[in-house]
Structures are given as structure tokens and as C-alpha cells.
C-alpha positions in Angstrom: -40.4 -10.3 -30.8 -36.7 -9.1 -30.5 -34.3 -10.3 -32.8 -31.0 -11.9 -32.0 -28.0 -11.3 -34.2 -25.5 -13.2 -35.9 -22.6 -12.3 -37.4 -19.8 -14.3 -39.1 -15.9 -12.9 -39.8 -13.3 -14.4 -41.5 -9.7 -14.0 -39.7 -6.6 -15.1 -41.0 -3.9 -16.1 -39.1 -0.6 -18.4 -39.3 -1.6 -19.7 -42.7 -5.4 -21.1 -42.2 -8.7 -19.2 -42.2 -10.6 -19.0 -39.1 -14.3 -18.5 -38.8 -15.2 -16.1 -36.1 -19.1 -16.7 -35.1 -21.2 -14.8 -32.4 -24.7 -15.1 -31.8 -25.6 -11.6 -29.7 -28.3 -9.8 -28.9 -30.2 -12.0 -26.5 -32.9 -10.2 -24.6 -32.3 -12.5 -21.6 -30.4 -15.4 -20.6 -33.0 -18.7 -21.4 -32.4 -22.5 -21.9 -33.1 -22.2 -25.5 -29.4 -20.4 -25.8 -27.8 -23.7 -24.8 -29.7 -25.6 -27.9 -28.3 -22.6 -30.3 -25.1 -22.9 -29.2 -24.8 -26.2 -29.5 -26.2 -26.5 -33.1 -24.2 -23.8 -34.4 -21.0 -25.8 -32.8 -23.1 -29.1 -35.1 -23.5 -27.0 -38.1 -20.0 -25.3 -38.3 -18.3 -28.6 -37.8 -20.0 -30.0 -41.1 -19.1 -26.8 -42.7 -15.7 -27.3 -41.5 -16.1 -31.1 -43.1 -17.7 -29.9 -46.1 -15.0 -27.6 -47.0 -11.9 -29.5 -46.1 -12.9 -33.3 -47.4 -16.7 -32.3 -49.2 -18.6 -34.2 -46.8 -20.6 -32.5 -44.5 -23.5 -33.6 -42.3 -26.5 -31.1 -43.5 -29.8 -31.4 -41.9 -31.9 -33.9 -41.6 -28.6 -35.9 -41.3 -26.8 -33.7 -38.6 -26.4 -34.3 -35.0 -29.5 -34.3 -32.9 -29.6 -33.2 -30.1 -32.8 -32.5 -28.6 -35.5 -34.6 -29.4 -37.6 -32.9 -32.1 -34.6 -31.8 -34.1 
């Protein structure tokens, strides 16, 4: 099975932080891509929320978004 990579850079700029997040390494384009994406965007956002007011939505109580998540 190939492996995919992730990778996760921290960037300041203009006074804030910024996360820089890439998910590479894809043998080839399939529909399963769209559901990472997506739940990275879910999971980020609660880190976001987690970091800036402590309340984040970790699984089981983050967005769903396929059924069987």
C-alpha cells in the first residue's frame, strides 16, 4: 500500500500564526481525496477553536460528513 504524506508548518506573518497543511503523495486522483480534504478542513477548524476559545469539536462530536463517520 503506498503511503500518503502529511506535513504541517507553522508561518508567521503580520502578527498571527498560520498553519500550513498539505496532504501529498497520492498515487492517483480517487474520491476518497475529497473525504480527506474535507475532514482535515473539520478537524483544523476545531483546532483553530480549541486554541483560540478551548472548545473544539473532537471526534465523535465533529462534523460528519459521510455517513459512517
Amino acid at each position: 500500500m503506498d503511503e500518503t504524506e502529511i506535513t504541517f508548518r507553522l508561518k508567521r506573518a503580520q502578527g498571527q500564526t498560520f498553519v500550513l497543511f498539505t496532504h501529498a503523495k497520492w498515487k492517483e486522483p480517487v474520491e476518497f481525496m475529497h473525504h480527506c480534504s474535507t475532514k482535515w478542513a473539520v478537524f483544523l477548524l476545531s483546532l483553530r477553536d480549541w486554541l483560540e476559545r478551548g472548545e473544539g469539536r473532537p471526534d465523535p462530536y465533529d462534523v460528519k460528513i459521510h455517513v459512517g463517520d
